[in-house]
Every structure is written in structure tokens, then in C-alpha cells.
DRENPAKOL-965112 format. One record per residue (C-alpha): residue number from 1; residue in one letter; x, y, z. Coordinates in steps of 0.001 Angstrom, whole numbers, always signed. Layout:
N
[rec NUM, "a", [X, Y, Z]] ...
This chain:
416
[rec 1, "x", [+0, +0, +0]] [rec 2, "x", [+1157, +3394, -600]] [rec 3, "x", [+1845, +6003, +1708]] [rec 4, "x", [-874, +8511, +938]] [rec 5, "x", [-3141, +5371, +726]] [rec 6, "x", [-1992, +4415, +4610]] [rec 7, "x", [-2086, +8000, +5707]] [rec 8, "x", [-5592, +8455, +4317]] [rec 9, "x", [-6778, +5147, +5868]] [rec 10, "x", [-5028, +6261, +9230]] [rec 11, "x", [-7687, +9789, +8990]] [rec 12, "x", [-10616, +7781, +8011]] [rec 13, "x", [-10067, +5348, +10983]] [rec 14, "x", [-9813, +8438, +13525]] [rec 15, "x", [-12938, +9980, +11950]] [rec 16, "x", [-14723, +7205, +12449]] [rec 17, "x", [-13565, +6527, +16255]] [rec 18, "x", [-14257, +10255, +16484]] [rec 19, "x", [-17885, +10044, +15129]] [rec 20, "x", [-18214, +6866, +17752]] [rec 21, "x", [-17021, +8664, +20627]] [rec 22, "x", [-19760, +11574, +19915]] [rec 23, "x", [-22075, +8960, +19286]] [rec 24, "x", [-22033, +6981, +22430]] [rec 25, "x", [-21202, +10195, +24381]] [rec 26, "x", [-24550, +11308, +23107]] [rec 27, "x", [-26481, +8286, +24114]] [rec 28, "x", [-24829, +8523, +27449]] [rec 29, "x", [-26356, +11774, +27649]] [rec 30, "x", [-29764, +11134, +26992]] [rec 31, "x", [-29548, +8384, +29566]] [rec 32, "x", [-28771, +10489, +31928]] [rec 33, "x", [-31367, +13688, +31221]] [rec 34, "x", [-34135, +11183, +30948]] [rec 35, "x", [-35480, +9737, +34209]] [rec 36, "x", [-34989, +5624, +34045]] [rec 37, "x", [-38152, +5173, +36633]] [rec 38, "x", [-41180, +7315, +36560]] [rec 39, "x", [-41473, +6952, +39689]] [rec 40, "x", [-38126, +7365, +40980]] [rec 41, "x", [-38159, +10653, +39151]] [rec 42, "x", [-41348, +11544, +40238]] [rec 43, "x", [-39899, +10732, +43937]] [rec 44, "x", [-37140, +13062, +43518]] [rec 45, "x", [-40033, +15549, +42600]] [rec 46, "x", [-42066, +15396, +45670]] [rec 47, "x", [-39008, +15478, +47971]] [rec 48, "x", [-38006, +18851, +46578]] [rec 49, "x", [-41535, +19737, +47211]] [rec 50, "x", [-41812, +18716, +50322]] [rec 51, "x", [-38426, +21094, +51277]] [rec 52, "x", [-40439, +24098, +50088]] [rec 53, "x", [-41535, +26173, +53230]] [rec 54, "x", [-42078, +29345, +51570]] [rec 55, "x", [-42238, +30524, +48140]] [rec 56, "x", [-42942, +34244, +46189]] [rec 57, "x", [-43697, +33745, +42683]] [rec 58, "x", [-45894, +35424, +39581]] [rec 59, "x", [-48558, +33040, +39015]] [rec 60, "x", [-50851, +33068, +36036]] [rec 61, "x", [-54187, +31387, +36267]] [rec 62, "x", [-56737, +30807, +33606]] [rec 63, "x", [-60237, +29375, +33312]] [rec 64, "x", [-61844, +27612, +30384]] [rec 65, "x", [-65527, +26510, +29519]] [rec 66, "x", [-66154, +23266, +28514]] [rec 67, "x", [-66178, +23783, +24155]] [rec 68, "x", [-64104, +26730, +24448]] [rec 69, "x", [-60469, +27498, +22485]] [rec 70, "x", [-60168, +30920, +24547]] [rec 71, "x", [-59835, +30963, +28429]] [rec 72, "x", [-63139, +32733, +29651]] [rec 73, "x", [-61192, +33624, +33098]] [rec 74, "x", [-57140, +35495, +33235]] [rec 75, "x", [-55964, +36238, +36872]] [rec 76, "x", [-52472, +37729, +37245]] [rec 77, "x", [-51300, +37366, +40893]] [rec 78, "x", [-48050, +38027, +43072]] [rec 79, "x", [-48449, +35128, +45860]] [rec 80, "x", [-46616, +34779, +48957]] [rec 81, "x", [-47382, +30593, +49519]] [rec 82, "x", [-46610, +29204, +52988]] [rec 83, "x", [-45791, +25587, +54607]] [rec 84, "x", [-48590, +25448, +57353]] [rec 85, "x", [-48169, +22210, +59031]] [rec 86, "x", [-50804, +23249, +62145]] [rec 87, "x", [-53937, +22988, +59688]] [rec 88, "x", [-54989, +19847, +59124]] [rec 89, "x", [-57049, +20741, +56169]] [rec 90, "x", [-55115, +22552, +53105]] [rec 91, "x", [-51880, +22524, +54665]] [rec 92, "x", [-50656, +25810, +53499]] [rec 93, "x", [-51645, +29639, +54078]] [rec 94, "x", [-50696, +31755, +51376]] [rec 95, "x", [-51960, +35667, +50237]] [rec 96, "x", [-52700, +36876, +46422]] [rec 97, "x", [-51904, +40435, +45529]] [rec 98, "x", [-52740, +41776, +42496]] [rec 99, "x", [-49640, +42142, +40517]] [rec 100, "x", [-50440, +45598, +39051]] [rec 101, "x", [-50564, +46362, +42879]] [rec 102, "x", [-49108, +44540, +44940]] [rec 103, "x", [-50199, +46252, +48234]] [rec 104, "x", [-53951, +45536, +47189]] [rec 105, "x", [-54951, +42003, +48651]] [rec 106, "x", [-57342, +39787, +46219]] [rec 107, "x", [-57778, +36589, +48713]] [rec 108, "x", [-55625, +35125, +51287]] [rec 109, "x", [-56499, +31748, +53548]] [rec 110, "x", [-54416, +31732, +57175]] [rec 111, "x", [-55335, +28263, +58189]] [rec 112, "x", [-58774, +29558, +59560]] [rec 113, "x", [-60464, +32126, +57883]] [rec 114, "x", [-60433, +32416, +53729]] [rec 115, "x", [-60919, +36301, +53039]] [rec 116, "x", [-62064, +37935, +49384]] [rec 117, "x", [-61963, +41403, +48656]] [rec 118, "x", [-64266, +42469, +46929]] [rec 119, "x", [-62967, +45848, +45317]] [rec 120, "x", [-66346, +46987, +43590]] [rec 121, "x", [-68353, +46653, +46302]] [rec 122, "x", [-65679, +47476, +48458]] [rec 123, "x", [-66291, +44867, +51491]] [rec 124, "x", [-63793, +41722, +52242]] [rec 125, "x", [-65613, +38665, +52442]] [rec 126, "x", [-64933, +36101, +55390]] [rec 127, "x", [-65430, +32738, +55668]] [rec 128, "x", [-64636, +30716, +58761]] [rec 129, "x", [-66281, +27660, +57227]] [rec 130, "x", [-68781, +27308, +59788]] [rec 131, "x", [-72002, +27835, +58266]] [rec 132, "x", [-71677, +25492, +55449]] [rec 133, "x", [-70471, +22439, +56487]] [rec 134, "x", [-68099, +20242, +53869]] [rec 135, "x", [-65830, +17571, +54424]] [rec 136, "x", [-63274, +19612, +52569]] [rec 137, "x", [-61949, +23265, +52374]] [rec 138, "x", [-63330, +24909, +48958]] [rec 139, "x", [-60227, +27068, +48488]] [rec 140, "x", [-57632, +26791, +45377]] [rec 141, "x", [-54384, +25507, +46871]] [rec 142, "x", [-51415, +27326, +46024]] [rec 143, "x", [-49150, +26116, +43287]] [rec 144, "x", [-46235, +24675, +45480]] [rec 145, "x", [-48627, +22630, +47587]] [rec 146, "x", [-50893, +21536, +45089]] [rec 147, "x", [-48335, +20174, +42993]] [rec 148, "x", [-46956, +18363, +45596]] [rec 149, "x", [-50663, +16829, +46337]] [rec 150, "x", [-50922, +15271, +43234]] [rec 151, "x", [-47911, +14028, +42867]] [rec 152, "x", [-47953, +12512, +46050]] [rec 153, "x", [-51144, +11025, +45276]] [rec 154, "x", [-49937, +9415, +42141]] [rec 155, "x", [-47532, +7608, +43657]] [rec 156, "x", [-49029, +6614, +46942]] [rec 157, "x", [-53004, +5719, +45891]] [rec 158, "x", [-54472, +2588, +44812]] [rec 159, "x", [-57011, +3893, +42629]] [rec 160, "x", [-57761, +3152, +38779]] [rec 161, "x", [-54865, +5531, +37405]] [rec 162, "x", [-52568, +6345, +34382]] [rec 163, "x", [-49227, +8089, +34548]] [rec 164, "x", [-46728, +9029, +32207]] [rec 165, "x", [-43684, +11157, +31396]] [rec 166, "x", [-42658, +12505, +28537]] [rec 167, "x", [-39212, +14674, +27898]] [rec 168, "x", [-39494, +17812, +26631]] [rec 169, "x", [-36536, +20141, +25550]] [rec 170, "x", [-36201, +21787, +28838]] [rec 171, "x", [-38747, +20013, +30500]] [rec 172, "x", [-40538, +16990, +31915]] [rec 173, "x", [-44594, +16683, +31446]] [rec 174, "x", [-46042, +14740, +33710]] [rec 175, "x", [-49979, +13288, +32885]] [rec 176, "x", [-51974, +11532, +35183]] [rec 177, "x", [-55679, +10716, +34550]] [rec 178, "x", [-57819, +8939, +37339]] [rec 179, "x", [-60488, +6640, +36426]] [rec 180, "x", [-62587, +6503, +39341]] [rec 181, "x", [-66855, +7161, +39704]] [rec 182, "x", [-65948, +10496, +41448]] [rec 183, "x", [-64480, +13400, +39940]] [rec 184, "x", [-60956, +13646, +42251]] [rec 185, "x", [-59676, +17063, +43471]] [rec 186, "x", [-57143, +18054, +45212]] [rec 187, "x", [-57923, +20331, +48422]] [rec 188, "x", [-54648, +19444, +50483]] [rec 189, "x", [-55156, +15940, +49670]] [rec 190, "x", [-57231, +13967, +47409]] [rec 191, "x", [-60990, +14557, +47967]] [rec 192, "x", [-63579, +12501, +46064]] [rec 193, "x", [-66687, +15165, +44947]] [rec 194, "x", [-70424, +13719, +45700]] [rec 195, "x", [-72013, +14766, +42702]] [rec 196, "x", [-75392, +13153, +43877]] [rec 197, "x", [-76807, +16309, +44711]] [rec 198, "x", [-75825, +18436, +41891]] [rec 199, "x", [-74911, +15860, +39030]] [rec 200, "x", [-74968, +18994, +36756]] [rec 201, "x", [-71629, +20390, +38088]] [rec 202, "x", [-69721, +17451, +37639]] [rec 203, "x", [-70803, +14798, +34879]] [rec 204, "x", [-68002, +12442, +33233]] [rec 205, "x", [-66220, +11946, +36850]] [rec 206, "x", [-62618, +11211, +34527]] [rec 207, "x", [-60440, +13308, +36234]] [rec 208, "x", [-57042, +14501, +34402]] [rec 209, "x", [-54379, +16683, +35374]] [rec 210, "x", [-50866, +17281, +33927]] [rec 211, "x", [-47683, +18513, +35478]] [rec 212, "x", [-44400, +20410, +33894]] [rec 213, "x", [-41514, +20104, +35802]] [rec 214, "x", [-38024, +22480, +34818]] [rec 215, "x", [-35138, +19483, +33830]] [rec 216, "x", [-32265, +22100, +35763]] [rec 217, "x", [-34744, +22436, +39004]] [rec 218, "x", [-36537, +19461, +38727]] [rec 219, "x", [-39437, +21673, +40436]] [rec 220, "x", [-42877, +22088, +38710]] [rec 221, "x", [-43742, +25422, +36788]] [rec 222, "x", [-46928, +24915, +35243]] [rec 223, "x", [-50093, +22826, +36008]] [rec 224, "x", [-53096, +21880, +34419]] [rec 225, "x", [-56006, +20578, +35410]] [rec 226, "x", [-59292, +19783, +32903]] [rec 227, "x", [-62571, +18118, +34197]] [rec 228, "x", [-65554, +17597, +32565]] [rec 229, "x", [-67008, +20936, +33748]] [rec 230, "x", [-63813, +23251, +33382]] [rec 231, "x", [-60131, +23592, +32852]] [rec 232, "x", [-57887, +25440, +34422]] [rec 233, "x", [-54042, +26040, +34068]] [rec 234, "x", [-51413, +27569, +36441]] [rec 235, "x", [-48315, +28949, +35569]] [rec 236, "x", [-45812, +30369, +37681]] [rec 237, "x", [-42885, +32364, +37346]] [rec 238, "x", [-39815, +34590, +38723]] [rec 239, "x", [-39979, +32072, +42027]] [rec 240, "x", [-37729, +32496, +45131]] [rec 241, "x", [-38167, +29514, +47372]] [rec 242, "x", [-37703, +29403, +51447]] [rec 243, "x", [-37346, +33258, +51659]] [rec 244, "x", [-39808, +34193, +54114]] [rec 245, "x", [-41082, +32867, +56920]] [rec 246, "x", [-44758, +31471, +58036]] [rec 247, "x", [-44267, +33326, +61422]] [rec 248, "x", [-44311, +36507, +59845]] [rec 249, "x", [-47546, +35572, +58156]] [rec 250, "x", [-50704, +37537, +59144]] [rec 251, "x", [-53993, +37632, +57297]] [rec 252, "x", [-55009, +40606, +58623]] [rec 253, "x", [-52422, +42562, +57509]] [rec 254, "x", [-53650, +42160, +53860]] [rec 255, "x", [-56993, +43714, +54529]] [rec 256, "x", [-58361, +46587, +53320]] [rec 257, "x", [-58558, +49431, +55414]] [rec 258, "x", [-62168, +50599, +56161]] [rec 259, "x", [-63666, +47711, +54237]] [rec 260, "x", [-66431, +46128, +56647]] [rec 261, "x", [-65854, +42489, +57331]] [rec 262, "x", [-68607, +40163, +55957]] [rec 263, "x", [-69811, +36566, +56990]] [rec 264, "x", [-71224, +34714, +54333]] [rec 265, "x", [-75100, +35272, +54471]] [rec 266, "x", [-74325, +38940, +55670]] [rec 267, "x", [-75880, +42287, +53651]] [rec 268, "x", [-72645, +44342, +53218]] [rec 269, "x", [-73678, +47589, +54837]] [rec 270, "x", [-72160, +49245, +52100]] [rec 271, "x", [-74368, +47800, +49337]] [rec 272, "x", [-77402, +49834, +48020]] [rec 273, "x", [-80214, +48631, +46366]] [rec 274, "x", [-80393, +48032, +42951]] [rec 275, "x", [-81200, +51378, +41297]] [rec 276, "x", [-82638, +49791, +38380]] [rec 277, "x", [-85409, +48670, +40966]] [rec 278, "x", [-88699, +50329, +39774]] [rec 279, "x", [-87323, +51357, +36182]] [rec 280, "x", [-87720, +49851, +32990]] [rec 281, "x", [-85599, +47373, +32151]] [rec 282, "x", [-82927, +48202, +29534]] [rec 283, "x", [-83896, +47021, +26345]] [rec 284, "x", [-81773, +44592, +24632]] [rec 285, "x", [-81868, +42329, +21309]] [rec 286, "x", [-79657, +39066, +21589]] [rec 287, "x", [-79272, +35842, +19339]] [rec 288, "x", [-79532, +32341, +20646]] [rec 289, "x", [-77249, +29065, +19748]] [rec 290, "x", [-79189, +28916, +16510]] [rec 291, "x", [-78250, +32351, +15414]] [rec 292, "x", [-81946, +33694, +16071]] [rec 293, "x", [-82604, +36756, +17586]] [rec 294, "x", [-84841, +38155, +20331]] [rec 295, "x", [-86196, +41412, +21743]] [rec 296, "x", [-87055, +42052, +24976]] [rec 297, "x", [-90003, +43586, +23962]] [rec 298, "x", [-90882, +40358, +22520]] [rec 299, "x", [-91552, +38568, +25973]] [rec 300, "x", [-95187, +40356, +26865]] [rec 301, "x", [-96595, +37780, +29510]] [rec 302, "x", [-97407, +38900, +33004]] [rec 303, "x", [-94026, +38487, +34744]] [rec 304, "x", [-91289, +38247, +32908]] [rec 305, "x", [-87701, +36926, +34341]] [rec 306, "x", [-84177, +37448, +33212]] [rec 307, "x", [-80847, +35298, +34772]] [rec 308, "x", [-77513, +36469, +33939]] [rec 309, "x", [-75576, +33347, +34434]] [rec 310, "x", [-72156, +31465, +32820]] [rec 311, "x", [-71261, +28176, +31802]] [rec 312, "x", [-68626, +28330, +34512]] [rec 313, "x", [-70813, +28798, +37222]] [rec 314, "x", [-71655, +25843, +39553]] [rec 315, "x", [-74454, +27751, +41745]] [rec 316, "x", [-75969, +28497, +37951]] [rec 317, "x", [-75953, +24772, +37304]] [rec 318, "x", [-77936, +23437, +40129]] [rec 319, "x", [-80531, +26205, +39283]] [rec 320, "x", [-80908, +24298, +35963]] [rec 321, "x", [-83020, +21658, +36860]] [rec 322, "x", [-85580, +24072, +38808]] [rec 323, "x", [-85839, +26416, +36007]] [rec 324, "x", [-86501, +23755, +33737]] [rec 325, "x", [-89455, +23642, +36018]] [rec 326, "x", [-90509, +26876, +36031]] [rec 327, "x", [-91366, +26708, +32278]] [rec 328, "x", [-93799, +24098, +32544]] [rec 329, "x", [-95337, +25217, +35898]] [rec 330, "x", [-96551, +28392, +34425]] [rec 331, "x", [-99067, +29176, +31373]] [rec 332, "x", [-97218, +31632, +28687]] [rec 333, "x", [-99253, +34417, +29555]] [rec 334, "x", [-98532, +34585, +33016]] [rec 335, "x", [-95012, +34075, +32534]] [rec 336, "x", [-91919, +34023, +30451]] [rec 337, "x", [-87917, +33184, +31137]] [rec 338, "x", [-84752, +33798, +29185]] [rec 339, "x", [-81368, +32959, +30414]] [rec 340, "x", [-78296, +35059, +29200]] [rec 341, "x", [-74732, +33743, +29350]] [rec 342, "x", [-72140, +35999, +29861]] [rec 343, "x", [-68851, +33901, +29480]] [rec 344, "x", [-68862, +31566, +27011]] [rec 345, "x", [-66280, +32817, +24403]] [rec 346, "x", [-67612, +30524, +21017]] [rec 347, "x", [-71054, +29437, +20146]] [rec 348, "x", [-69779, +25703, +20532]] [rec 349, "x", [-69424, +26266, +24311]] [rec 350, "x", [-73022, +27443, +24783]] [rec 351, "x", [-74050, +24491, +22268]] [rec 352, "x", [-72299, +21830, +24594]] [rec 353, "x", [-73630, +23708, +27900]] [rec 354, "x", [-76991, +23673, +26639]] [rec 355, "x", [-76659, +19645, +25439]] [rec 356, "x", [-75067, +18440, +28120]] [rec 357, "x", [-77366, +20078, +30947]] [rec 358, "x", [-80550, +19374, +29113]] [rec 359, "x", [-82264, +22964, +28942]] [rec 360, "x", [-85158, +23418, +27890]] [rec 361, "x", [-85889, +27491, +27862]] [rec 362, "x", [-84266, +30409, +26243]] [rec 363, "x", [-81113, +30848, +26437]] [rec 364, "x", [-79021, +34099, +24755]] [rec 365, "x", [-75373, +35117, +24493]] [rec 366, "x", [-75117, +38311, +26376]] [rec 367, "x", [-73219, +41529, +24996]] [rec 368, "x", [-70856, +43906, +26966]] [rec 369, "x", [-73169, +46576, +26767]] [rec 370, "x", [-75766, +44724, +28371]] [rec 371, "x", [-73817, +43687, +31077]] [rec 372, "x", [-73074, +46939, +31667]] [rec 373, "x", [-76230, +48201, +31142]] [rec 374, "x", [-77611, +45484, +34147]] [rec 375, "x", [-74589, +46362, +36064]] [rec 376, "x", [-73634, +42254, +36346]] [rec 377, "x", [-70907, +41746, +38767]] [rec 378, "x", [-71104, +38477, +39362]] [rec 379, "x", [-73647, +35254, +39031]] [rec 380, "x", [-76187, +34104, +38781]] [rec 381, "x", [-78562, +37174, +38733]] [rec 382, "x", [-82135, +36987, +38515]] [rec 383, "x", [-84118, +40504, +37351]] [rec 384, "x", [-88009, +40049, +38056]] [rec 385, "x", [-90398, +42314, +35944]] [rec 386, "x", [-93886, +43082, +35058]] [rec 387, "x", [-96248, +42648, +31975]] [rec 388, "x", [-94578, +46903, +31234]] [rec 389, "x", [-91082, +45604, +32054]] [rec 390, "x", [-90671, +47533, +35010]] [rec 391, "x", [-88058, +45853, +37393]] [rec 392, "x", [-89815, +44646, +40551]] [rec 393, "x", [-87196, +42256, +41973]] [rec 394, "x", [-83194, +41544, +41635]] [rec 395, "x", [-82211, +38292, +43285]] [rec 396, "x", [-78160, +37608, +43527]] [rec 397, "x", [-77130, +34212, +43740]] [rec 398, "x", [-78594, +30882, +43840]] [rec 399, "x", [-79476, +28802, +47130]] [rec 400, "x", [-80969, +25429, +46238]] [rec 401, "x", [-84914, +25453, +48071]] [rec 402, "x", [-84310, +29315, +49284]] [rec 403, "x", [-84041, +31001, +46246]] [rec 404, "x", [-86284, +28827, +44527]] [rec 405, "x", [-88854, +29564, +47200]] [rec 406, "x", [-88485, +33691, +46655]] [rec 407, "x", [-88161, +33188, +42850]] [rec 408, "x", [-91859, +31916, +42906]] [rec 409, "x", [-93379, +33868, +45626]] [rec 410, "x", [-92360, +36878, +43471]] [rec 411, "x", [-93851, +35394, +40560]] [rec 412, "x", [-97476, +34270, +42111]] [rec 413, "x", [-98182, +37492, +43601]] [rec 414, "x", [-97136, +39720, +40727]] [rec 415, "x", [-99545, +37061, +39097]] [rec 416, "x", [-102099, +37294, +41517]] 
């Protein structure tokens, strides 16, 4: 062989022990960026977790309707999230502050009280969760410790599940969906929601939820959560961990000054009636799911009733079945309903509401002008008027048996 034949057989031969070396030291790698045990990843996870005493972060929270492609709810909070080992329920305190202001206090939860401010109306809500009684705390846990509930429920429960984890470029995803006959939340631990009472809030009881976890922290930054009723999805950001301290955590602090406290069942003493009471009702023209369109003038029976309401609304849905009622207990000249969403953002979400909770009266897709126009804070609302559209009564909110019980006393004696 000649000797520019052996020297270019000696290159090739390094090239190629070059090109094995990068390709084994590639594999090598990828074996160790990728977890070999779900579990034992998932492990490392929830010990990290469970190191977390404190935490400040930006967290982004949205809300979707069942049918939707846009989120119908967008809060931006600055959250201060605390380890709270002494309650038994949550296990965590934490305050939101708006993150345009973060002096200004949107909800906070000490252990023993969850307080709401309600800047409109200007009053901070309190609930000590003594006058409605539930085996669990209603209260969104923050993201820290709701992370670290469902993770360690996924690897500690024995119920029908399915986990996986997939690597992403800088991340892990975690999925787990739970097949059990109960919707499964996660309220400090796993809590199992009876739906027999209100089998419109909940449905298909498949619960999923899904988990991204940062490959250089091997903490969680962004959850997601999607029942058959709603999805939501956290995301959190700009996080300091084990900062502060819990002792230097007091609820009352947060308050608003000169805002009245009120108990849940409580008139805020600030509130004033209604001052559409006694005036015509603003006129309006809206189109249903089938692209038809009504007047207000066009409802002329006796008593006429309006609810403001949203597909996102649980206290809404257990009014379903009782205004289904209402139709059918009532002749059409005594009395006419129409519902109006206000936060469905496609036609397809109002479509599945409407199928899936079996309606069987009018039911409109509200504008912004006539939510402004009605002044609609919140929901439901139910505006009572007369055969000249005059507005007689405004009912807020929905109580199973009470509010059914004013709805139709209004409605017989405005009859009668």
C-alpha cells in the first residue's frame, strides 16, 4: 500500500472513532437527562416539594368553559405561599396580591379564615367555614402545595390511574388521569366530589391533570387541570423559594382598610339597592345558539324573568333543573324566562352547555353593553319584571330550596 493510501486510511479510521465517541457520548447523555423510573423521578419531585416552606412567585391562572379554544377567566397574581403544618385541612396559608398592585390584597387563607376582597363593592368577604359544612376546604391551593398533592397522590393511591412522562426540551410533562366514579380534586389531599346532589356540576367523573416540571430544578412550573365541567391552568414564574417565613404571616395585615368584614349570608352595609329597581328594564336584542334573535319587547306575559348566568358557574348549574321547572309550571301568559350567558367565548361552548345540561328554555349570548347596562358583577342574577317591564325584583345568587322559594313567591303574587 502506498503512503498517501496508509495515511488516508489512518484519517478515516480516527474519523470514524471520532464520530463513535460523539455517538455513544450522546447516548450517554440522553440516559442520563431522561429519568430511568417514573417513579423514581417523580420521587425526587415530591421530595423537593416537600423542602419548600415558603415561596414568592408570579402566578398566572386561567379558566376555560367546557367547548371553548379561549380561556373565559385570566388572573395575574403576586403570591406569597406558605408551609402550614398546624392545619390539618389545606396545609398551606398563602396571600394573592394583584400584581399591578401589589399592596392591594385579592384573597388570602391563614389556616382559619379564607378572606375575598371584593374591590367593587368594596367589602372583604370572610369565611370561617362554619355555616356550610363540607368535608373539605373549597379554596384553590397554592401552586407549590398543590403540585406536591398530586404528585404525592400518584404515587401513593391505589385507585384506577394512568401516569406518564414525557421529555421535553427543557422540561418533563407529567400526565396523570384517574379513572374513578368520582371526579378527584385536590384540596390538600385527594378529595372525592359527591355529585349526587348536583350531578350537573360534575358529569363524566374522569379526572385529568398534567404537570411540567423544569429538567435544571426538577421543580414544577406549570399545572393543568381539565374536568368535565372546566379547565384550568397555572403557571408560575420569577420564584424564590424558602425566603420568608410562616411566622411573619398575618392575614389581617392584607386587609383593606375601612372595608367592613362580611360573613357569608351577611348584607354588606355598604351595598345599596339596585337602582334599576322600579325602572324599565334596559332594552336589549340578543341571538340564541341557533343564530336567532330576540327582543325584549318580545316577551309580553305577566311576569317576565331574566338570569344572567355562565357556563362556569356551579351555583348556575344546580338552578338548571328548577328552572326547567318553572317553564312548565306556568301558562305563557302569566309568565316568560330567558337565560343570558355571559362567558362563554364561542357558540360551541353554549351548544355543549346547553346539550349536556338538558335545557329546555331560552337561552341568549349576552353583549358587553348589556352587562353593563344590568350592572352584572357576578352570578347568577335573577331581574323580576312586570307585563310593562318595570323591574320589581333583583335576586343575587342561587341557594338550592331558598331562592327557589323567593323566585316563585315573586312570581305568584305579581300574578295574583
Amino acid at each position: 500500500m502506498r503512503k498517501n493510501d496508509i495515511d488516508t486510511q489512518h484519517k478515516i479510521n480516527r474519523m470514524t472513532k471520532r464520530l463513535i465517541f460523539v455517538f455513544f457520548a450522546l447516548i450517554m447523555l440522553s440516559a442520563c437527562s431522561k429519568p430511568k423510573d417514573n417513579k423514581a423521578y417523580l420521587r425526587t419531585v415530591l421530595n423537593n416539594l416537600v423542602k419548600v416552606e415558603s415561596a414568592t412567585y408570579l402566578s398566572t391562572r386561567e379558566g376555560w368553559a367546557p367547548g371553548d379554544t379561549a380561556a373565559s377567566t385570566h388572573m395575574d397574581h403576586y403570591r406569597k405561599e406558605y408551609n402550614n403544618p398546624l392545619d390539618t385541612t389545606i396545609g398551606a396559608s398563602f396571600v394573592s396580591l394583584l400584581q399591578s398592585d401589589t399592596t392591594q390584597m385579592a384573597f388570602c387563607y391563614d389556616g382559619k379564615i379564607n378572606a375575598v376582597v371584593f374591590e367593587e363593592e368594596k367589602f372583604t368577604g370572610i369565611d370561617s367555614f362554619k355555616v356550610r359544612k363540607l368535608p373539605y376546604r373549597p379554596i384553590a391551593p397554592p401552586f407549590f402545595n398543590y403540585t406536591k398533592s398530586i404528585i404525592k397522590y400518584a404515587l401513593e393511591t391505589r385507585d384506577s390511574i394512568s401516569i406518564k412522562l414525557e421529555e421535553l426540551e427543557k422540561s418533563f410533562h407529567f400526565s396523570l388521569t384517574i379513572f374513578e366514579d368520582k371526579q378527584v380534586e385536590f384540596l390538600g389531599k385527594a378529595f372525592y366530589m359527591e355529585d349526587n346532589d348536583n350531578p350537573l356540576i360534575y358529569g363524566d367523573p374522569t379526572s385529568k391533570y398534567e404537570i411540567w416540571i423544569d429538567k435544571k430544578t426538577d421543580m414544577p412550573f406549570k399545572v393543568r387541570r381539565e374536568m368535565s365541567h372546566d379547565t384550568t391552568i397555572e403557571t408560575v414564574r420569577n420564584v424564590e423559594l424558602n425566603k420568608t417565613n410562616i411566622k411573619d404571616f398575618k392575614a389581617v395585615n392584607y386587609f383593606p382598610k375601612n372595608y367592613p368584614l362580611i360573613n357569608p349570608g351577611e348584607r354588606n352595609p355598604n351595598q345599596k339597592e339596585s337602582n334599576l329597581l322600579g325602572k324599565k328594564a334596559p332594552v336589549w336584542t340578543l341571538t340564541d345558539t341557533n343564530d336567532k334573535k330576540l327582543s325584549l319587547i318580545d316577551l309580553q306575559s305577566k311576569v317576565v324573568m331574566i338570569q344572567f348566568t355562565s357556563v362556569s358557574c356551579g351555583p348556575c348549574r344546580v338552578s338548571i333543573p328548577f328552572l326547567n321547572g318553572l317553564t312548565s309550571t306556568y301558562k305563557k301568559k302569566d309568565f316568560d324566562f330567558v337565560a343570558i350567558e355571559c362567558t362563554a367565548n364561542s357558540m360551541n361552548a353554549e351548544k355543549f352547555y346547553l346539550t349536556k345540561c338538558g335545557i329546555n328554555y331560552k337561552f341568549l349570548k349576552s353583549t358587553k353593553s348589556v352587562l353593563e347596562e344590568y350592572k352584572i358583577k357576578s352570578f347568577p342574577v335573577f331581574f323580576i319584571l312586570d307585563k310593562d317591564l318595570i323591574i320589581r325584583k333583583v335576586i343575587n345568587g342561587y341557594g338550592k330550596g331558598t331562592t327557589d322559594t323567593e323566585i316563585k313567591d315573586n312570581i305568584d303574587k305579581m300574578i295574583n
